[in-house]
C-alpha positions in Angstrom: -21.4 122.2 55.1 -22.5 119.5 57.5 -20.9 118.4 61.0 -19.3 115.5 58.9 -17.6 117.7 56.4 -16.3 119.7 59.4 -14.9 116.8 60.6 -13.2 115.8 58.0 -12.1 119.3 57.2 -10.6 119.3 60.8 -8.9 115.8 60.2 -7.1 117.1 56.9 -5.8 120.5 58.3 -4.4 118.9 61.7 -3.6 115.5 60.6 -5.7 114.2 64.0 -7.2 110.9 63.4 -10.7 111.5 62.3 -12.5 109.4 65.0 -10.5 111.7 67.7 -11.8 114.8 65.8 -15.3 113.6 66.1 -15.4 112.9 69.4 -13.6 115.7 70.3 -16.3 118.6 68.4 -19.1 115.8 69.8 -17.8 116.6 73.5 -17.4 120.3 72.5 -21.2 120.5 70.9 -22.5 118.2 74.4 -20.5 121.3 76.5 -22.8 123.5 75.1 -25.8 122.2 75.0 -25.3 121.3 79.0 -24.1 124.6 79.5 -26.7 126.4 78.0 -29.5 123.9 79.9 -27.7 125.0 83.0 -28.4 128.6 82.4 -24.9 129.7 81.7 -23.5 131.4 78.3 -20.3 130.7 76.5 -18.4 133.2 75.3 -15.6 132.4 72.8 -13.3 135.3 72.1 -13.3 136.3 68.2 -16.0 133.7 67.6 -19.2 134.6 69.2 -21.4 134.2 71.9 -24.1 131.6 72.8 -26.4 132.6 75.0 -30.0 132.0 76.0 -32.4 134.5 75.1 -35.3 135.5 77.1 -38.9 135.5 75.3 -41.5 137.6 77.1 -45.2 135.9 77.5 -47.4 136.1 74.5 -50.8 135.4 72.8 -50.7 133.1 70.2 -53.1 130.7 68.1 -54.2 127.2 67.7 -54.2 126.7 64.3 -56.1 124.0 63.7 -59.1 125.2 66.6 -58.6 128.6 65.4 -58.7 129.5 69.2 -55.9 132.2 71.2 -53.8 130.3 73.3 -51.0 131.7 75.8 -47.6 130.7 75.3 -45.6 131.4 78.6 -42.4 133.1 79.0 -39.4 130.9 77.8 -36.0 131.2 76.7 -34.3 130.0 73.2 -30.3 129.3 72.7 -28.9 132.4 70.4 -25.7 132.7 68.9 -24.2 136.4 68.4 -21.4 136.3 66.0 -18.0 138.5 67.4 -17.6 141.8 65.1 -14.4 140.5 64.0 -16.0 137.7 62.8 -19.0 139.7 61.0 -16.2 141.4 59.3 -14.5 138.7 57.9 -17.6 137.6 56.1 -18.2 141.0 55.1 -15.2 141.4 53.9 -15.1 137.8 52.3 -15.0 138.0 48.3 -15.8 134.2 47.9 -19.2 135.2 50.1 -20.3 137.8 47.6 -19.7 135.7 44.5 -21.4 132.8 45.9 -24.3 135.1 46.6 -24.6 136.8 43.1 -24.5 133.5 41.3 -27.5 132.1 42.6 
């Protein structure tokens, strides 16, 4: 499912004009990208967590020179799912078949 079929999934349930829908999950989506640049982490009750995730300092390797190379301590966004939100799709029986079909 892409950000446009969310949008128009959105639109059809709530009956909101679909422009309005976009630029209301485009405002939402900007929130937490500046959020997360800003060092903060968004919690969203029964939904999940974004948060930035601390990555120690670490060897690596050039590829192409073939050569170790250090790659500093950084951070990556993460999302964490809430548990009653792993449960649902656990418990979801349209998950499982689409699973065993493919």
């Amino acid at each position: 499912m892409t950000k446009a079929d969310v949008i128009a999934e959105v639109a059809e349930k709530t009956g909101i004009d679909r422009g309005d829908v976009t630029a209301t999950i485009e405002a939402f989506l900007n929130v937490i990208r500046q959020s997360m640049a800003e060092g903060h982490n968004i919690y969203i009750r029964g939904f999940g967590s974004f948060i930035n995730k601390k990555r120690a300092r670490k060897i690596g390797r050039h590829i192409s020179k073939n050569i170790p190379m250090e790659i500093g301590e950084h951070y990556v966004p993460s999302f964490k799912p809430a548990k009653t939100f792993v449960e649902k799709i656990k418990n979801s029986e349209k998950v499982r078949l689409a699973h065993e079909s493919q």
